[in-house]
C-alpha positions in Angstrom: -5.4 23.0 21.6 -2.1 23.5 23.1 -2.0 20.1 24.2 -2.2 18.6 21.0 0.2 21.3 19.3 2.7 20.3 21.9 2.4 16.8 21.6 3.5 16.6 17.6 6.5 15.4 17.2 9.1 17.5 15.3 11.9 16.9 12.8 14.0 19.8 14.6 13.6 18.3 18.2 15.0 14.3 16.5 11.6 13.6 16.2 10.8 14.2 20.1 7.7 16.1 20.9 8.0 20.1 22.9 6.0 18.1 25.7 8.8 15.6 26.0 11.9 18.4 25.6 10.1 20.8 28.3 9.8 17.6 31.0 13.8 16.7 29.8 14.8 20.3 30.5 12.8 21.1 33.9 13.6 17.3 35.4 15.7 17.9 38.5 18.0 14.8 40.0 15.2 15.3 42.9 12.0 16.3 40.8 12.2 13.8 37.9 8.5 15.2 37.3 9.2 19.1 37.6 8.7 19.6 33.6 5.2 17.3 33.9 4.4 19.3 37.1 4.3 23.0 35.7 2.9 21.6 32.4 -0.1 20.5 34.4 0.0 23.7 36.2 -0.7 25.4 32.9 -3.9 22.8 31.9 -1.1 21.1 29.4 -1.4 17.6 28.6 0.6 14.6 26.9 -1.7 13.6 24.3 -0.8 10.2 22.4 0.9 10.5 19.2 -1.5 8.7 17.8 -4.1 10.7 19.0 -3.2 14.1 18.3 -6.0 16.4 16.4 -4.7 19.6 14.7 -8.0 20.5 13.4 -9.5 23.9 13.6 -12.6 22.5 16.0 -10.1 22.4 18.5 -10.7 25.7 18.9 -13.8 26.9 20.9 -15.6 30.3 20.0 -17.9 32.2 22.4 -20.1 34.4 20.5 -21.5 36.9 22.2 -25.0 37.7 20.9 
């Protein structure tokens, strides 16, 4: 769910997506893939902008009978 949340693009960001602003922000002159790095670290994906779902299904419920 995250994923997809953080890969629509957004008027206030010039049309660039959080995913892509985090990467831009955390890149270091020796770790160009810092931002990419910790997002993986947190199970956070690029998802294609094409691709993006922001349907409620995303969202898995365990009942507990």
């Amino acid at each position: 769910m995250f994923s997809h949340i953080n890969s629509t693009p957004r008027k206030s960001l010039k049309d660039k997506t959080p995913y892509e602003v985090f990467c831009f922000i955390m890149s270091t002159p020796e770790n160009k893939d810092r931002g990419k790095e910790i997002l993986n670290l947190l199970n956070i994906n690029e998802i294609k902008r094409d691709e993006v779902t922001l349907k409620p299904y995303l969202i898995k419920h365990n009942k507990k009978n």
